[in-house]
N, C-alpha and C positions, 0 to 999 in steps of 0.2 A: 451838241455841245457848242457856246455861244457864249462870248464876255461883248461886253457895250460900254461905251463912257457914257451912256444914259442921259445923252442930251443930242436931238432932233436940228441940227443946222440947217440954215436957208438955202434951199435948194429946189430942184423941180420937183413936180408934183411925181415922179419915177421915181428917183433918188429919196426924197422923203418916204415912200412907201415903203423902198427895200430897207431904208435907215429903221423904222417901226419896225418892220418884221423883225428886223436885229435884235432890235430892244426885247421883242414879246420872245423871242428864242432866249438869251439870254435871261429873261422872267423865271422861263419855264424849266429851265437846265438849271435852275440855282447859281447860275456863271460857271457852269462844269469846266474844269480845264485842267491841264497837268501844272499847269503855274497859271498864279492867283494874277488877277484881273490885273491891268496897268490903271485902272482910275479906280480908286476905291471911296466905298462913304462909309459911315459911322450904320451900325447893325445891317448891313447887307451881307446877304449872304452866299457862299460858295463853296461847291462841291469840289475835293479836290480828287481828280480822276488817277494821280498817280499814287495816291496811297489810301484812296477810296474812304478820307472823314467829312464829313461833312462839316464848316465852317463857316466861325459868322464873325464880322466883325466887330471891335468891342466900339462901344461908344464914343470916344477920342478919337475912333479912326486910326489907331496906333499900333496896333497888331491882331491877329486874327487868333480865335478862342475856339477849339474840336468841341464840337458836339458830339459826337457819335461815330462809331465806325459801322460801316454798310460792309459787309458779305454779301458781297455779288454772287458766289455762287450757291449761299445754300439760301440768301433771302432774309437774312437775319439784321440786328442793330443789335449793336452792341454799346453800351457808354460807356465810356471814355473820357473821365474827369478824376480830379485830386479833391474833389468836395461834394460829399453831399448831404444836403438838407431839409430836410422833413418843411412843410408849409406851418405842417399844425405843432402843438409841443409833445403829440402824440404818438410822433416819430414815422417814420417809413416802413411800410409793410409789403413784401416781396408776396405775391401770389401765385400758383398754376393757372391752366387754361379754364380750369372749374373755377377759380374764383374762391380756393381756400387759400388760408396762407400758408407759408411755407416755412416763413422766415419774419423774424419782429424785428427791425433794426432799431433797436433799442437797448440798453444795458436792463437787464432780469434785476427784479426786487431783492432785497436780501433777504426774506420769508421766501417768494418763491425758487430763490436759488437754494436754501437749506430742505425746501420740500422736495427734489428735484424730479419735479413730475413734467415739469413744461419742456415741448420740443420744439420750440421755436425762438425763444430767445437766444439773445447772446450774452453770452457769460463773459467778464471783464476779472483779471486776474483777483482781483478784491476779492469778486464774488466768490472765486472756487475758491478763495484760501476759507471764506467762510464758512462757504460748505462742507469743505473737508474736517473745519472743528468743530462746524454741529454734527455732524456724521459718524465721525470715525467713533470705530467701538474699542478699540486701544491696542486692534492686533494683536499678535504674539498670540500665546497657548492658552488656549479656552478647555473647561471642563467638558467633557462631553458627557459622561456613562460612569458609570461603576457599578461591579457586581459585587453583590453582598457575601458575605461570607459565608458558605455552603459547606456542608457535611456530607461527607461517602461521598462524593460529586467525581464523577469521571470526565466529565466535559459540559463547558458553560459556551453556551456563544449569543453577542446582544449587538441590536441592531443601531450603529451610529450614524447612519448615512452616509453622505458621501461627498460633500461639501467642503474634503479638507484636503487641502496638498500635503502636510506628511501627520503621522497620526504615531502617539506617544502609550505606550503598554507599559504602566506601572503594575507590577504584581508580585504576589506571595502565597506560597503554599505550604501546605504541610504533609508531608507520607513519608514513609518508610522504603526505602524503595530498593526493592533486591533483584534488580534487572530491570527494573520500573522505566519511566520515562513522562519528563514534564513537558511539553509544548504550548506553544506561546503561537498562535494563527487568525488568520485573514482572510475575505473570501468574498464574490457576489452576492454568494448566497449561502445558509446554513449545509445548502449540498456539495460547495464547490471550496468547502474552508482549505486554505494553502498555509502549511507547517513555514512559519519565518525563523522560528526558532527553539532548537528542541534540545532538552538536558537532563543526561542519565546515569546512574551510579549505585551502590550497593551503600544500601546503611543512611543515606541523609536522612534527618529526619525536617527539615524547611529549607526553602528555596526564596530567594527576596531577588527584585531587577528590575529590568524596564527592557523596553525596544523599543525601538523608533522606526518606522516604514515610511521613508519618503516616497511621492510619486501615489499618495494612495488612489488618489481620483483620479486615475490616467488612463485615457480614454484614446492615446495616442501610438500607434504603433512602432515599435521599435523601442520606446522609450521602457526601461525596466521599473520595477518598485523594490527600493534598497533598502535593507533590513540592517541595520545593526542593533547588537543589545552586548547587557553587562546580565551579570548572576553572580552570588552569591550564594554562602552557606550560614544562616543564623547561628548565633550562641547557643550552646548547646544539642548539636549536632554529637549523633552518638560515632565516638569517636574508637570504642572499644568494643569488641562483641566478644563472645562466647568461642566462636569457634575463628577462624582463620583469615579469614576475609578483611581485606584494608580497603573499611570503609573512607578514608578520608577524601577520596579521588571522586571529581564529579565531573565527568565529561560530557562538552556541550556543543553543539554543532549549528551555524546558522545558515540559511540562506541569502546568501552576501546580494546575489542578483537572480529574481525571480522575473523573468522574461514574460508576467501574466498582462494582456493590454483589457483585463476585465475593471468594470469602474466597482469596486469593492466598498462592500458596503457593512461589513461584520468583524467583530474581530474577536476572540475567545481565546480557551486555556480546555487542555486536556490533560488530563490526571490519569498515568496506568502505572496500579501498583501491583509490583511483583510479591512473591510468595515466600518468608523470611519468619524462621523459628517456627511454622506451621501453623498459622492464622496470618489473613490480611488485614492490614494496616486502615486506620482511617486518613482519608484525606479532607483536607480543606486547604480551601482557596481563598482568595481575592484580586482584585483587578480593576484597576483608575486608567480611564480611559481619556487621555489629551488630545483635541485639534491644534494646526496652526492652520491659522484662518489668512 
């Protein structure tokens, strides 16, 4: 470490010698020092050792401008500036040790930002609000499924995947049901269907409602999948029978919290109809099937 006023006075052929060697030290250390040189010139340069940036001065000689900071211990440069700017108008490109890029320091097109394939540019708030309006598909509850309306059917189950955080069960049936029982279910797989919600009584003759299962892709432990629903009795629901029995009471049970951390991918309807005036009943169903995406 070595500062010089870089100028060689008349002196003996000794003294001049060690004066040069000053100078060439000084060269060679950058003028390394914890405090900057006492004679300075316009773009010379020096290392400052007590906070390790490297330093040059500006042209006027009027203050001195960091190039770079040295990590002395791991061997690195880091830069250390409030501007930077591309040579060409093709902007700056950040690479790995292979020599791919990494990084485009440049603002993304607005075709490439609505494609959004590219992983290297940068995106400038303009762009993402772009993209998110050529993008977005308008949220909120999308169609998924519906089963058709079946006859005698005692259980239907159709496969929606599993793509949706909560999923919407519109449905309606029709039986007679004299101890019978409607459920409304969910599941991995057609072997593992989980009743969310189930409705039973003497004498209905149709059944109308919905559920909602939040949490259905949940793939998280701990976290439950919440069931609520509504039900209904249609117009003309037989209200009077033959013998004793009050039919108008439909009792219905749900699974408020089903503790399953399976990602469910099914959801269906079973139909069990009881034995009333000594013949069974026909049943029919239907079922609209909603994501929230």
């Amino acid at each position: 470490m070595a500062t010089h006023d870089y100028v060689i006075d008349n002196q003996t052929s000794a003294s001049a010698r060690a004066d040069i060697n000053s100078v060439l030290q000084a060269i060679v250390t950058n003028n390394s020092g914890a405090t900057a040189p006492t004679q300075t010139y316009g773009n010379m340069f020096w290392y400052d050792t007590a906070n390790n940036f490297l330093k040059m001065r500006n042209e006027a000689d009027s203050q001195w401008i960091i190039i770079g900071y040295i990590d002395q211990a791991t061997g690195q440069f880091d830069v250390r500036t409030d501007v930077i700017q591309a040579v060409t108008a093709g902007g700056t490109v950040v690479k790995n040790s292979s020599g791919s890029t990494i990084l485009d320091l440049k603002p993304t097109s607005q075709a490439t930002a609505e494609a959004g394939t590219n992983n290297t540019e940068i995106m400038t708030p303009l762009r993402v609000k772009q993209s998110i309006e050529a993008n977005a598909t308008g949220g909120g509850w999308v169609y998924i499924a519906s089963f058709e309306p079946v006859t005698d059917v005692q259980s239907i189950n159709q496969f929606i995947g599993n793509g949706y955080r909560s999923v919407r069960v519109s449905f309606g049936a029709q039986t007679t049901m004299g101890g019978g029982q409607f459920s409304v279910k969910a599941g991995q797989t057609t072997g593992t269907m989980r009743s969310v919600m189930n409705a039973s009584g003497d004498g209905t003759d149709s059944f109308f409602g919905s559920v909602l299962i939040s949490n259905f892709n949940n793939h998280v432990s701990g976290i439950p999948k919440v069931s609520t629903g509504l039900i209904g009795m249609g117009d003309g629901d037989f209200i009077d029978r033959s013998d004793s029995i009050d039919y108008t009471e439909v009792d219905r049970s749900q699974s408020s919290y089903a503790s399953y951390n399976e990602a469910w991918e099914y959801v269906g309807i079973a139909v069990n109809t009881g034995y009333i005036e000594g013949s069974d009943a026909d049943r029919r169903a239907w079922v609209y099937v909603e994501g929230l995406v």
